[in-house]
The first five atom37 places (N, CA, C, CB, O) and aatype in JSON, in Angstrom:
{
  "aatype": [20, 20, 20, 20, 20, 20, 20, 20, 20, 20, 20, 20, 20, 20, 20, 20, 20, 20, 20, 20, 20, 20, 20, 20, 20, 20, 20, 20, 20, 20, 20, 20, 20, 20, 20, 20, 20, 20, 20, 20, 20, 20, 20, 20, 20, 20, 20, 20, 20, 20, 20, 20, 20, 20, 20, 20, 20, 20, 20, 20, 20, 20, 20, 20, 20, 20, 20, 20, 20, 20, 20, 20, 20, 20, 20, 20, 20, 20, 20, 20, 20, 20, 20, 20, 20, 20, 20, 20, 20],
  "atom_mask": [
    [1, 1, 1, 1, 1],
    [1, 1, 1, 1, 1],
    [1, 1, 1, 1, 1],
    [1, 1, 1, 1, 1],
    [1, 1, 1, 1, 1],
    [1, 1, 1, 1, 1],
    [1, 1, 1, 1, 1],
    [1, 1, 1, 1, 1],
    [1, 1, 1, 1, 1],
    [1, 1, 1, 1, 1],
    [1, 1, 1, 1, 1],
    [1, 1, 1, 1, 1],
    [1, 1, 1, 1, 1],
    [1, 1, 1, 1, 1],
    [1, 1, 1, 1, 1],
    [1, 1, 1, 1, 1],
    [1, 1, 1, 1, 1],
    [1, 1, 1, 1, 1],
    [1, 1, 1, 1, 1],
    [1, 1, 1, 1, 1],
    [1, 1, 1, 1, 1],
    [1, 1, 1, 1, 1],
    [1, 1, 1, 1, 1],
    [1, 1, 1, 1, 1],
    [1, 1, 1, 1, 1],
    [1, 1, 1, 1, 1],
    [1, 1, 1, 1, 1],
    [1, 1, 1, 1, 1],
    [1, 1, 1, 1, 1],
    [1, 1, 1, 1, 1],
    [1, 1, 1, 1, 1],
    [1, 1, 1, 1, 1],
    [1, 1, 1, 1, 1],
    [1, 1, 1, 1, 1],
    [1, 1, 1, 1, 1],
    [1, 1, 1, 1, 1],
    [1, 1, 1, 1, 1],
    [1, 1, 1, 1, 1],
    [1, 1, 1, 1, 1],
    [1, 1, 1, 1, 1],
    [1, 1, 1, 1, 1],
    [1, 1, 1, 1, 1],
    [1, 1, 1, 1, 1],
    [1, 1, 1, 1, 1],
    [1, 1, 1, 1, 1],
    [1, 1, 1, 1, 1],
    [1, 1, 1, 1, 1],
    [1, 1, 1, 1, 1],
    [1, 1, 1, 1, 1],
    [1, 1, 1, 1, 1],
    [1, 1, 1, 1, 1],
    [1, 1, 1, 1, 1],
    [1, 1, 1, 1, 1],
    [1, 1, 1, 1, 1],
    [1, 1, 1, 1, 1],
    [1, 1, 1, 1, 1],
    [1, 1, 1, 1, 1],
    [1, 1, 1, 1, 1],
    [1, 1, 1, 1, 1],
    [1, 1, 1, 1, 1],
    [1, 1, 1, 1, 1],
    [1, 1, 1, 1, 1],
    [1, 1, 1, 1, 1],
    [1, 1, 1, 1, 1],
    [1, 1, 1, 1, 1],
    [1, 1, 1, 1, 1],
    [1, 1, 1, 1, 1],
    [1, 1, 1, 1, 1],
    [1, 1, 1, 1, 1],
    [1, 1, 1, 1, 1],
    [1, 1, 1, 1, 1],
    [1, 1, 1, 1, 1],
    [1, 1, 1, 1, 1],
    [1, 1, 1, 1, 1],
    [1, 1, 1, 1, 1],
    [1, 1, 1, 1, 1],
    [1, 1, 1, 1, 1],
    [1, 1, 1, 1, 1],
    [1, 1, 1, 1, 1],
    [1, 1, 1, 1, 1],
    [1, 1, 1, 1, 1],
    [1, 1, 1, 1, 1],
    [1, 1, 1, 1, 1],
    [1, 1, 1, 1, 1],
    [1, 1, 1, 1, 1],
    [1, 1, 1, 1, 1],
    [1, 1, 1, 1, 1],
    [1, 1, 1, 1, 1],
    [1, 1, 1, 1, 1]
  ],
  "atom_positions": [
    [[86.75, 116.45, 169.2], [86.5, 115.16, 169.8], [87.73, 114.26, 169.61], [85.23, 114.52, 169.2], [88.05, 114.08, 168.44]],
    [[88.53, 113.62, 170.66], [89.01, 112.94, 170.72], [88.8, 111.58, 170.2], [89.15, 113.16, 171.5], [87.8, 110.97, 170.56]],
    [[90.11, 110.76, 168.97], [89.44, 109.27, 168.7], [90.17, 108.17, 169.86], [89.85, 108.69, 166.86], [90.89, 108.49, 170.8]],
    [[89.81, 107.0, 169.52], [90.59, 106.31, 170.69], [90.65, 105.32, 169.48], [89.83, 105.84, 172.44], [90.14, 105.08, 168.38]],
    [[91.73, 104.86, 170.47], [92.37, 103.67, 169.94], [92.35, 102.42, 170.53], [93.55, 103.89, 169.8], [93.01, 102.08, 171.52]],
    [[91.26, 101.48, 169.63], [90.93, 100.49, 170.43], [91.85, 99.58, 170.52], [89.87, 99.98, 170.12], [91.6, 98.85, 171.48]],
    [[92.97, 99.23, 169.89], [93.73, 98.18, 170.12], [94.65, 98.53, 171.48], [94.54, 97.87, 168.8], [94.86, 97.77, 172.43]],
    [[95.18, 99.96, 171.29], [95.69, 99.76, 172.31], [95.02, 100.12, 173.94], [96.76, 100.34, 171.98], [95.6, 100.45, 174.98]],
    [[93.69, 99.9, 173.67], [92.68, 99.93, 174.91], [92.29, 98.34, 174.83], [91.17, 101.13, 174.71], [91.79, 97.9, 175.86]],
    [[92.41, 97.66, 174.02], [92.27, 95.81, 174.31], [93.63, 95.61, 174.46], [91.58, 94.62, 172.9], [93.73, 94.57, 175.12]],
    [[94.8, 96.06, 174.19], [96.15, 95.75, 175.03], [96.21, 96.11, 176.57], [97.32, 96.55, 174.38], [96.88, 95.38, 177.3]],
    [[95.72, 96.94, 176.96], [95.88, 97.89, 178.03], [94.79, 96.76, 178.88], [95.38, 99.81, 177.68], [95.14, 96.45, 180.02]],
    [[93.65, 96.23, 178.4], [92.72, 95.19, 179.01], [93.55, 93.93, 178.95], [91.26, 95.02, 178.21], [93.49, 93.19, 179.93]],
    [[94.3, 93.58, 177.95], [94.84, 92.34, 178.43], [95.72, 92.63, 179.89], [95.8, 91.7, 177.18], [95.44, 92.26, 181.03]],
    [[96.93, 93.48, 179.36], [97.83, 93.58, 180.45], [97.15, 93.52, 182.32], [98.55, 95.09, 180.05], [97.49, 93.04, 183.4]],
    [[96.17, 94.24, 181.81], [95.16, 93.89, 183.17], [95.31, 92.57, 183.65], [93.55, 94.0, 182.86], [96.06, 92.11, 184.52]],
    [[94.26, 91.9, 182.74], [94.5, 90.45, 182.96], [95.45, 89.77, 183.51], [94.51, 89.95, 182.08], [95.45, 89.16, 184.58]],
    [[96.65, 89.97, 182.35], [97.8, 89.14, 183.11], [98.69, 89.67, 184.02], [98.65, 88.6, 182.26], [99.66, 89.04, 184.44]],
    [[98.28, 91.31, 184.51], [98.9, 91.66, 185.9], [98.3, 90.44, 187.11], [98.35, 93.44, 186.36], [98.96, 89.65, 187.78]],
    [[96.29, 90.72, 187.05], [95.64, 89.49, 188.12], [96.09, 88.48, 187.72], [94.12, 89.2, 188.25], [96.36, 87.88, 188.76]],
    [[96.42, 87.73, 186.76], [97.05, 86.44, 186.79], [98.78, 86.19, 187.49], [97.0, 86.07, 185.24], [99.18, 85.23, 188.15]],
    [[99.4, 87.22, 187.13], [100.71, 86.94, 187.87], [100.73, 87.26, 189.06], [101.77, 87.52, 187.4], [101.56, 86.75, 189.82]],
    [[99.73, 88.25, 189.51], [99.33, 87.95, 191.61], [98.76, 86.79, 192.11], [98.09, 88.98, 192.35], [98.82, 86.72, 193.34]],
    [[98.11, 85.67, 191.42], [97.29, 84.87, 191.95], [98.88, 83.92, 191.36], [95.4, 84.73, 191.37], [98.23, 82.87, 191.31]],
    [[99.43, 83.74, 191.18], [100.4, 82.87, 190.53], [101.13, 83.1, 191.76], [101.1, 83.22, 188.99], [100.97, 82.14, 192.51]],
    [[101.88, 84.01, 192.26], [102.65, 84.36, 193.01], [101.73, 84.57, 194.42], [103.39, 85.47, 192.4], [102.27, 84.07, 195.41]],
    [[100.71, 85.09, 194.6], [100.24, 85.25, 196.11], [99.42, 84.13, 196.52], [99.39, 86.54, 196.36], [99.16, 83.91, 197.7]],
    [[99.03, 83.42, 195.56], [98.16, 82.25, 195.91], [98.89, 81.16, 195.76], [96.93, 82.11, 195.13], [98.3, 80.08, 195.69]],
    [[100.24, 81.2, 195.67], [100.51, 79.51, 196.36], [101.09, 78.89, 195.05], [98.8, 78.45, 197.0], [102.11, 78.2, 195.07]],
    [[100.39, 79.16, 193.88], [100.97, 78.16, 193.01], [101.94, 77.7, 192.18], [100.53, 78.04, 192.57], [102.19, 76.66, 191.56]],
    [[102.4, 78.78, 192.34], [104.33, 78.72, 192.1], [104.98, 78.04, 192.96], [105.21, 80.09, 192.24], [105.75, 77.14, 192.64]],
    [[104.61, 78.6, 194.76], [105.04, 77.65, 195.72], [104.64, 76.02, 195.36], [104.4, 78.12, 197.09], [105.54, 75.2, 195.19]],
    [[103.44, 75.69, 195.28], [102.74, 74.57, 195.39], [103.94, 73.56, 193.64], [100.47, 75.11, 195.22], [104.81, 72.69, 193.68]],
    [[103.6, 73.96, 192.99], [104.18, 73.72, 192.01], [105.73, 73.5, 191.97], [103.8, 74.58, 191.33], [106.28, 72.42, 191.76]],
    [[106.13, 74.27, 192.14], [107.85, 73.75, 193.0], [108.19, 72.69, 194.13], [108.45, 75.0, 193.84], [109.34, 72.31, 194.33]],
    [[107.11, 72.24, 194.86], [106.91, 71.34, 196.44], [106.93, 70.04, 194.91], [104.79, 71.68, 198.0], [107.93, 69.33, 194.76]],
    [[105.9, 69.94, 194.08], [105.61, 68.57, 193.3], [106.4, 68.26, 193.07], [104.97, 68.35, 192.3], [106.57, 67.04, 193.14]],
    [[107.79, 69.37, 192.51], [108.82, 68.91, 191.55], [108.72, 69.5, 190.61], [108.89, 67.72, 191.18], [107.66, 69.75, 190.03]],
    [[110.36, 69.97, 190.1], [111.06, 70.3, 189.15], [110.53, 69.77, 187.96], [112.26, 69.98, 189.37], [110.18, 68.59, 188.02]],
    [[110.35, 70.44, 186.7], [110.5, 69.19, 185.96], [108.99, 68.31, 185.27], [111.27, 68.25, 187.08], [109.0, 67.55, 184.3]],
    [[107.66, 68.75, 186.21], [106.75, 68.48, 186.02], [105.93, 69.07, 185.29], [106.49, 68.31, 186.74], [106.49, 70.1, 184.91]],
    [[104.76, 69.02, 184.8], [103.71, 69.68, 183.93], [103.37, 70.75, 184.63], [102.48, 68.88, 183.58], [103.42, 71.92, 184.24]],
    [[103.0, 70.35, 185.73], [102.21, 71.69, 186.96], [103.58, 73.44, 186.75], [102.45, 70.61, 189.66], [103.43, 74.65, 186.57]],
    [[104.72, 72.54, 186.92], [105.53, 73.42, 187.56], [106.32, 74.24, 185.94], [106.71, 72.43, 188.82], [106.96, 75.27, 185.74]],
    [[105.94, 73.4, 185.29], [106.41, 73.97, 183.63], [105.34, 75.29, 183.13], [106.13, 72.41, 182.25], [105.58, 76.47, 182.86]],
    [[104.33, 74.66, 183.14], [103.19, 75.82, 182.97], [103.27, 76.75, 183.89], [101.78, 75.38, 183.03], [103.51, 77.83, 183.35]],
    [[103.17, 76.84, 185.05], [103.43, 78.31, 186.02], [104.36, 78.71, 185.93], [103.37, 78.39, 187.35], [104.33, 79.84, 186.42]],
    [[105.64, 78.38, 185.44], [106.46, 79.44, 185.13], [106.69, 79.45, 184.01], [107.5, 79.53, 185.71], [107.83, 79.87, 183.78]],
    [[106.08, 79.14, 183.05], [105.86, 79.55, 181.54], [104.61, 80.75, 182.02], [105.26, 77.98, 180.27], [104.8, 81.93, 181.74]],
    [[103.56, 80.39, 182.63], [102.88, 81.87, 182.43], [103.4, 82.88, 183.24], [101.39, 81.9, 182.71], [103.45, 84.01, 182.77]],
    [[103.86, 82.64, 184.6], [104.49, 83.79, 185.19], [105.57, 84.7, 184.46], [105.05, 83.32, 186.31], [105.84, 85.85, 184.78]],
    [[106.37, 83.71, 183.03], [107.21, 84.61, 182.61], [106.86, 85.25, 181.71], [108.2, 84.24, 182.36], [107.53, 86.21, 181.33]],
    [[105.44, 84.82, 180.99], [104.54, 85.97, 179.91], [104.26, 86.65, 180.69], [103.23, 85.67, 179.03], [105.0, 87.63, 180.65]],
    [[103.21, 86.75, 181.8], [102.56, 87.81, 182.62], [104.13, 88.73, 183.27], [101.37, 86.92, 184.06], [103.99, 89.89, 183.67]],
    [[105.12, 88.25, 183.29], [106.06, 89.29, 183.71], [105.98, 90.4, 183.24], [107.19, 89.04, 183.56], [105.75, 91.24, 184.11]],
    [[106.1, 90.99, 181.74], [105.75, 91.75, 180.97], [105.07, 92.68, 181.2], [105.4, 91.32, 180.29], [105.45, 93.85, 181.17]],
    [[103.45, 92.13, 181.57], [102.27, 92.97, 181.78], [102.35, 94.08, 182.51], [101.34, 92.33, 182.31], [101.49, 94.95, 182.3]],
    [[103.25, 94.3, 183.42], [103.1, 95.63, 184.23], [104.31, 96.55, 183.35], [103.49, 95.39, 186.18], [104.05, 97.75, 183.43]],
    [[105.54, 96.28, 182.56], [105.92, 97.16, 181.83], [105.35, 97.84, 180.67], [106.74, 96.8, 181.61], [105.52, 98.99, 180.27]],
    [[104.53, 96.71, 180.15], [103.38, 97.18, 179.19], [102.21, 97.83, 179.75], [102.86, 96.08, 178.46], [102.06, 98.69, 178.88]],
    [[101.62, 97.95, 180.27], [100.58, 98.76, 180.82], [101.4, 99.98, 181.55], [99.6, 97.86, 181.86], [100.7, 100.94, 181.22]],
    [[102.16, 100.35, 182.12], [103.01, 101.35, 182.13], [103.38, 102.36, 181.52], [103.65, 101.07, 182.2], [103.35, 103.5, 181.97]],
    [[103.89, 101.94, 180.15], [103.98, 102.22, 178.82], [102.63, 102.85, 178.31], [104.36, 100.96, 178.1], [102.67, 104.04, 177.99]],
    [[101.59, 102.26, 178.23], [100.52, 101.95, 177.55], [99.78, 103.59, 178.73], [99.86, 99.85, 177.68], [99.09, 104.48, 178.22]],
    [[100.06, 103.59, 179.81], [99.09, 104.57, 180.7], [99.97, 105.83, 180.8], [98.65, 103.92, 182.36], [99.44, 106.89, 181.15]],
    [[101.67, 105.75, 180.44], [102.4, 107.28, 179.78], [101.58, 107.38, 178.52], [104.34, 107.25, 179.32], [100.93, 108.42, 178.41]],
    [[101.49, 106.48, 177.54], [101.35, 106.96, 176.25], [100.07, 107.75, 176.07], [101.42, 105.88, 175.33], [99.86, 108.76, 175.41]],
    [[99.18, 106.92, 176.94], [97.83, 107.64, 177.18], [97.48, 108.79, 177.81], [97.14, 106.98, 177.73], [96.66, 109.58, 177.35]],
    [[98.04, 108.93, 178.82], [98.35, 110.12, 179.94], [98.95, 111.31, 179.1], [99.56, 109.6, 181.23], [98.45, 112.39, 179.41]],
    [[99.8, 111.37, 178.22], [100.49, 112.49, 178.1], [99.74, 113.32, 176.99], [101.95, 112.18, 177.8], [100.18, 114.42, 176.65]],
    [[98.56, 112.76, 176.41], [97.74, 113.47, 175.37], [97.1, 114.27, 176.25], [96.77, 112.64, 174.43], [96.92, 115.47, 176.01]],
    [[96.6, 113.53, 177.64], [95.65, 114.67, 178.8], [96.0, 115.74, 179.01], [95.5, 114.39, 180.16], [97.2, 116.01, 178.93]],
    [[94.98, 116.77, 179.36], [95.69, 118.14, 179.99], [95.46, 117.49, 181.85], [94.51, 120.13, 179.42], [94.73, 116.63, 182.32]],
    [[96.57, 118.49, 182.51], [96.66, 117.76, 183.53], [95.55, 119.36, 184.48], [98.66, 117.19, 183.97], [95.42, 120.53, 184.12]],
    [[95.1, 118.76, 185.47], [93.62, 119.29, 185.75], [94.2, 119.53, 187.03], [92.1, 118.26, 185.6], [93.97, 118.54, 187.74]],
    [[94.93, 120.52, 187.71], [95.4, 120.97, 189.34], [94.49, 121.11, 189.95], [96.12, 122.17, 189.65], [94.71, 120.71, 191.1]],
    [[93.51, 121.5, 189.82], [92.26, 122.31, 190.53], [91.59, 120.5, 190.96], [90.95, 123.72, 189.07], [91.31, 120.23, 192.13]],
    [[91.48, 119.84, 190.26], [90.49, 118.46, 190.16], [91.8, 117.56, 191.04], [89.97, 117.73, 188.06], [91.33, 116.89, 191.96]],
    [[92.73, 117.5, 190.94], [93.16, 116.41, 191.92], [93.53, 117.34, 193.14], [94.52, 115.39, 191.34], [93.74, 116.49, 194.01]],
    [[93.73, 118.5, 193.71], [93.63, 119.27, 194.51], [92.66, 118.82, 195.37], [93.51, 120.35, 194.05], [92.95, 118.62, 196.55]],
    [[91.07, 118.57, 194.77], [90.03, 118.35, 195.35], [89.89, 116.77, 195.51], [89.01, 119.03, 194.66], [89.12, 116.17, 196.25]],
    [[90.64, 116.37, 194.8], [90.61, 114.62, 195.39], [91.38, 114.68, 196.33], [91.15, 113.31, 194.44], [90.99, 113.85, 197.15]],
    [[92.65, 115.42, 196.84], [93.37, 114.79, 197.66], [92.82, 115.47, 198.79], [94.82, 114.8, 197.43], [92.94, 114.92, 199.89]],
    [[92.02, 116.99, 198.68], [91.36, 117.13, 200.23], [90.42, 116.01, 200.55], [90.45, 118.55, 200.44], [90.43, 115.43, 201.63]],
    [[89.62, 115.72, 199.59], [88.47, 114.53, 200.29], [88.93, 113.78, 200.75], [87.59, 113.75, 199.63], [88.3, 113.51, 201.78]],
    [[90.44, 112.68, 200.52], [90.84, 111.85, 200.66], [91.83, 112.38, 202.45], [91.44, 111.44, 199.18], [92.32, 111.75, 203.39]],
    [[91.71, 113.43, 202.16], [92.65, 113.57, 203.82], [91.32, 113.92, 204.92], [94.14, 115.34, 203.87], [91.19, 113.32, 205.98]],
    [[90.43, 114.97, 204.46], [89.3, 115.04, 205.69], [88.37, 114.12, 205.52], [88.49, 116.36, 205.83], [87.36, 114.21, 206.21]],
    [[88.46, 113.44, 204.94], [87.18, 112.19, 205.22], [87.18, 111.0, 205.84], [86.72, 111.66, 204.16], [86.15, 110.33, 205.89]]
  ]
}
């Protein structure tokens, strides 16, 4: 039986997090919106104070899904059969 490791499965959940937070930062406007107010302001200090923590998040979860991945045995027969469903269906 395999153990897990919960911390780095609540790291792997944060990085989640702040991947959806740095798309809604960037696709929803508020980096734009925040730059229109002005330089210099509260609005525009905080969004790119969190956009530059959430930068991170996708090298860390990256990291975090090799480190995890490479304990797996890798299963040919099982993604074989995902990728036919995924082409005749």
């Amino acid at each position: 039986m395999k153990r897990r490791n919960y911390g780095i499965d609540l790291l792997r959940i944060v990085a989640m997090y702040m991947i959806v937070l740095d798309h809604c930062l960037l696709l929803g406007g508020v980096i734009t919106k925040a730059t229109q107010i002005g330089i210099g302001s509260i609005n525009y200090d905080i969004s790119w104070l969190l956009d530059t923590l959430c930068y991170c998040a996708v090298n860390c979860y990256a990291l975090i899904s090799g480190y995890v991945g490479v304990k797996s045995k890798f299963k040919l027969y099982a993604n074989v059969e995902t990728l036919k469903t995924l082409i005749y269906k």
